[in-house]
C-alpha positions in Angstrom: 11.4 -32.2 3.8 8.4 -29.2 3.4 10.6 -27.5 6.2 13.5 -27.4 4.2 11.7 -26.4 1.0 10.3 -23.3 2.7 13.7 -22.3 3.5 15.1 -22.6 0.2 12.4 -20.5 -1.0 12.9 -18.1 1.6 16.6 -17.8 1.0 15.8 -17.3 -3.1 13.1 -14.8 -2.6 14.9 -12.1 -0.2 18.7 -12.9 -1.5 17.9 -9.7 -3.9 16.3 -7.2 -1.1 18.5 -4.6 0.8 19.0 -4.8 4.0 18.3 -1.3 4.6 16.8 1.6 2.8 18.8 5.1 3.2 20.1 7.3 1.0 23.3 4.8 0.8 21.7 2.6 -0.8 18.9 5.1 -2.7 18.8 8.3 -5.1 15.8 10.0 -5.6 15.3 11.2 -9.2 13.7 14.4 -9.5 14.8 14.8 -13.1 12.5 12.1 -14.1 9.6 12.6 -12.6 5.8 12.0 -14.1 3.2 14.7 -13.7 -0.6 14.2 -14.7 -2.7 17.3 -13.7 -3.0 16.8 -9.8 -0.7 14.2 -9.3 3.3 14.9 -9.6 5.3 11.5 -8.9 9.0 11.6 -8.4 11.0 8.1 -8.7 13.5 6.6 -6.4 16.2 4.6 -7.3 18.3 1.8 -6.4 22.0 3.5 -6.7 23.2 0.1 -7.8 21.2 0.4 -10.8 18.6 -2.7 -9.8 18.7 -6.2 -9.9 19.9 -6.6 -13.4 16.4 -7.5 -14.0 15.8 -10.3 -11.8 12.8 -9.8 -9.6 12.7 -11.4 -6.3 10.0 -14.2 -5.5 7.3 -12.3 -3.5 3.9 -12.2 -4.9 2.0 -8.9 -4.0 -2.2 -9.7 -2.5 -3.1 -8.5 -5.8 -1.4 -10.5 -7.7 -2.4 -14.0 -5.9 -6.2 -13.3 -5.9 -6.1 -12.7 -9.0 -4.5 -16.0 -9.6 -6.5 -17.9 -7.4 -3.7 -19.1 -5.5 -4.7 -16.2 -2.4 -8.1 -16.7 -0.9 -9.7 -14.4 1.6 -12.6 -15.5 3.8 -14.3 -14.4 7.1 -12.5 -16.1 10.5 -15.3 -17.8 11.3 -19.0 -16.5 12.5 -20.8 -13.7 12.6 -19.4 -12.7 16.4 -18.2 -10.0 17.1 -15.2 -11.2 18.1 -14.1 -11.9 14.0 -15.0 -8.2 12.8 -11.3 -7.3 13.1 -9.3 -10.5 11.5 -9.6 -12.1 8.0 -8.5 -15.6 7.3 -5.7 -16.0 4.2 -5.2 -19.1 2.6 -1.7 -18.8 0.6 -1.1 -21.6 -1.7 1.0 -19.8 -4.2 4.4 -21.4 -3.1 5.3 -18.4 -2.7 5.6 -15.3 0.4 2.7 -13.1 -0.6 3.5 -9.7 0.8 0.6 -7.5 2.4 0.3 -3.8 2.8 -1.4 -1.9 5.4 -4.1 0.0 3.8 -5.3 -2.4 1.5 -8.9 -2.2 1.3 -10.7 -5.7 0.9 -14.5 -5.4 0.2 -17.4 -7.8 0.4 -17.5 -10.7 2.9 -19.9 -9.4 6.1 -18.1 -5.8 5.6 -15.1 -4.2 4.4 -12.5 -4.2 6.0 -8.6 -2.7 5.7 -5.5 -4.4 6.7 -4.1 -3.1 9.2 -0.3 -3.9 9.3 2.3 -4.7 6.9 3.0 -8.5 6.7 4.3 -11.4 4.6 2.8 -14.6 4.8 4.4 -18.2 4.0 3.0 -20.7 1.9 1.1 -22.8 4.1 -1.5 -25.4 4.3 -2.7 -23.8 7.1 -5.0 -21.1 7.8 -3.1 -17.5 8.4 -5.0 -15.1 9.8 -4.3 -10.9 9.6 -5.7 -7.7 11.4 -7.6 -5.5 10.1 -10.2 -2.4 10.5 -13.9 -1.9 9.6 -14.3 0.8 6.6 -17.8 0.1 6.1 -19.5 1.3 9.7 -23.0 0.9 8.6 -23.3 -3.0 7.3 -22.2 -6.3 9.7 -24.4 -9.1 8.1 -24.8 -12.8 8.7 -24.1 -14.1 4.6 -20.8 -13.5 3.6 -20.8 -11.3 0.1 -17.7 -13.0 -1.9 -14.2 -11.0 -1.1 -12.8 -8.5 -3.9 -9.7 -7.2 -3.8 -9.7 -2.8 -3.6 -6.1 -1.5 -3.9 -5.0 1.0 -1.3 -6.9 3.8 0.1 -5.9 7.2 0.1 -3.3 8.6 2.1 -5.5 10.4 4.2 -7.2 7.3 5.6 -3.5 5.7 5.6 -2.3 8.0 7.7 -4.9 8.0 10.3 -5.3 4.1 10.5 -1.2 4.0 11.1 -1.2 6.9 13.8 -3.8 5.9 15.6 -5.0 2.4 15.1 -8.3 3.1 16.3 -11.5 1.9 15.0 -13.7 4.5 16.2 -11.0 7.5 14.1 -10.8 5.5 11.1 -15.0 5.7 11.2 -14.7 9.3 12.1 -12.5 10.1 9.0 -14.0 8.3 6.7 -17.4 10.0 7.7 -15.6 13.1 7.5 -14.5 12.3 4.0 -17.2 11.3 2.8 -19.6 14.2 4.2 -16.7 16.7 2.8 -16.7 15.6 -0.3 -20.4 14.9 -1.1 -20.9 11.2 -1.3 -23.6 9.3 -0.2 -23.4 6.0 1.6 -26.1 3.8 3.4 -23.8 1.9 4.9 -21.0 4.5 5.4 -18.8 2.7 3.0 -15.4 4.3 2.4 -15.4 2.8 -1.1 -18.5 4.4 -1.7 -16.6 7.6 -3.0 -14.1 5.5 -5.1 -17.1 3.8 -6.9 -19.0 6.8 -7.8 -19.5 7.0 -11.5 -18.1 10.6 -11.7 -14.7 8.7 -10.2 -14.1 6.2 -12.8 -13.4 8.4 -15.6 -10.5 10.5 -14.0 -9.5 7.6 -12.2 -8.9 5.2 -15.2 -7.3 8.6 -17.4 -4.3 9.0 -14.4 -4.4 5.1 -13.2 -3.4 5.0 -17.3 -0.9 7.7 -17.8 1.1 6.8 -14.6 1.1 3.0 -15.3 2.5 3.4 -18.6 5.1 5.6 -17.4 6.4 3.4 -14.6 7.0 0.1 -16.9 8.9 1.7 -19.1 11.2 2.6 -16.2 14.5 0.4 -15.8 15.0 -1.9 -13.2 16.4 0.7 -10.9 13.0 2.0 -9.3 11.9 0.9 -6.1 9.5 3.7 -5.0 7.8 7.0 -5.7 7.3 10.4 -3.7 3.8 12.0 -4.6 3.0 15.4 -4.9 -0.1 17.6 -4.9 -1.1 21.2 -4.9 2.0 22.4 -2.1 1.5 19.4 -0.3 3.9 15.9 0.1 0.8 13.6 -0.1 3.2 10.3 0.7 5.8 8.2 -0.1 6.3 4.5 -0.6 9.8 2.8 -1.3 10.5 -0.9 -1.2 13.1 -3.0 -0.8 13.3 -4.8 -4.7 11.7 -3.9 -7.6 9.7 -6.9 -8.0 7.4 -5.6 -4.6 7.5 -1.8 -6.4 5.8 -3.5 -9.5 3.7 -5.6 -8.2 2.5 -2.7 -5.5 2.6 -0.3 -7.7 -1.0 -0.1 -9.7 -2.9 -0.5 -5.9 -0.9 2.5 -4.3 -1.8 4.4 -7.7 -5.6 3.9 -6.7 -4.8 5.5 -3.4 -2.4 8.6 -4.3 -4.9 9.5 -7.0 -8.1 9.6 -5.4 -6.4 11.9 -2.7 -5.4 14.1 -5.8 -8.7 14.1 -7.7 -10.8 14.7 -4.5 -8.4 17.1 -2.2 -5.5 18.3 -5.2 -4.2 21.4 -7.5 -1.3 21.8 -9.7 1.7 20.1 -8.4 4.3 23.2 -6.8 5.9 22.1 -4.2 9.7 22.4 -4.7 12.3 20.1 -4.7 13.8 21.3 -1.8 11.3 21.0 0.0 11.3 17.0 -0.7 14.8 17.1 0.0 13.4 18.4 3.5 10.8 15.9 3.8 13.3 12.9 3.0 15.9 13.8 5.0 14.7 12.4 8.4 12.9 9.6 6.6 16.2 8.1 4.5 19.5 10.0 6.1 20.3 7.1 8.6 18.1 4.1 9.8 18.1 4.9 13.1 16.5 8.5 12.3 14.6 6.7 9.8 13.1 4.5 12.7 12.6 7.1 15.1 11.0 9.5 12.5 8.8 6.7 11.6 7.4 6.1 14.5 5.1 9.4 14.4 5.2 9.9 10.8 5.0 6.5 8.6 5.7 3.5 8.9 8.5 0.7 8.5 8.4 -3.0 7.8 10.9 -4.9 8.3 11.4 -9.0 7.7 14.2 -11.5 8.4 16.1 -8.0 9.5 15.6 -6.2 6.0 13.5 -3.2 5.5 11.0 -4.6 2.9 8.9 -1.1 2.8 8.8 2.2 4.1 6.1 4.5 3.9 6.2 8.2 4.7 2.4 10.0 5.5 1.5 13.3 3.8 2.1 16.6 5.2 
């Protein structure tokens, strides 16, 4: 009977997704895009004009730890052997979806996950990879989990080419020397949680919120823009994963645009140039993604697709 339940919900909750995410099924907006000092966002649309507002059944991480129905906790001791897997305990009733480069501190360090995955209800422990962003601190008591949105595209990037420990310590040492924050235990959210951060933080985390929900039902992703750099792009399959994404990637884009940005001027063109290998055809797409993003894909739909900075 809970067999068959699963699969109802299953069948409900990706009947809305596309099974593919090109430009035949996208347009990308440039006419309405949202620029904040550093940061210049365009949207990209679903060309059938959304979902008529439904919003498919997926729950972002966010979004079930905040209700309690998500928990995180350690795999088991202090070994080792646990440092790069976290046990998840859905009980939503719900798939939560998870995105690689979510930053989860607290417990005996933080940690980042490492891979994009959706995980069933269950009343079983679930378990999911991830990578050590605090080098300096491994300790026996468990500090309580807190969720930490995304990190910036610069540590994205380097955790999905290379999924190494030892490079992810190396660049965020290398961030964190470059841009003059101080860390006893060389804590990549060490930089986000510096008091001169919060202010410019909250002022674009604001602006760009408020722009996005009043956007129609249409918008499934965002290109982001810096100084004459591409800094990333994220597009999903629904809009219901876009929203409930959305404010966590924020945290990410605009820390890379406080700490590394200038004026937004790189031309539309030039995204056109960027896009082109990334959404033409899915099996450029795939191929292109290999070296330069990343693509998740479930019950053989693209849920999300991320494209690293330039």
């Amino acid at each position: 009977m809970r067999k068959g339940l699963i699969i109802l919900v299953l069948i409900c909750c990706f009947a809305t997704l596309r099974a593919q995410l090109t430009y035949e099924t996208l347009e990308v907006d440039y006419d309405s895009a949202h620029s904040y000092k550093n940061l210049k966002i365009i949207p990209v649309r679903l060309k059938s004009g959304g979902s008529n507002g439904s919003r498919e059944a997926i729950i972002s991480l966010s979004q079930g730890i905040a209700a309690g129905t998500v928990v995180i906790s350690e795999r088991g001791t202090a070994a080792t052997e646990n440092v790069h897997w976290l046990r998840i305990n859905n009980n939503s009733g719900v798939p939560v979806f998870i995105g690689s480069g979510e930053v989860i501190m607290g417990g005996r360090q933080d940690r980042m996950i490492t891979k994009d995955t959706i995980l069933l209800p269950a009343q079983k422990d679930q378990y999911v990879p991830v990578m050590c962003v605090e080098e300096g601190r491994w300790s026996k008591k468990e500090k309580k989990f807190v969720y930490n949105n995304y990190a910036n595209t610069q540590l994205r990037k380097v955790l999905g080419t290379t999924s190494n420990q030892v490079l992810v310590w190396k660049e965020i040492d290398r961030q964190l020397q470059g841009n003059g924050f101080h860390s006893t235990s060389l804590a990549y959210l060490a930089q986000r949680h510096d008091k001169k951060m919060l202010v410019p933080q909250n002022e674009y985390q604001q602006y760009f919120h408020n722009k996005f929900m009043k956007e129609d039902t249409s918008v499934v992703g965002m290109i982001c823009i810096s100084g004459n750099r591409i800094i990333g792009c994220d597009i999903f399959a629904g809009k219901g994963l876009f929203d409930a994404s959305l404010d966590a990637l924020l945290h990410g884009y605009i820390e890379e645009a406080i700490l590394h940005g200038q004026t937004p001027s790189v031309t539309d063109e030039k995204v056109v140039s960027y896009l082109a290998p990334k959404l033409t055809s899915e099996e450029e797409q795939k191929e292109h993604l290999k070296k330069n993003g990343k693509i998740y894909t479930h019950e053989k739909r693209v849920i999300h697709i991320t494209g690293f900075g330039e």
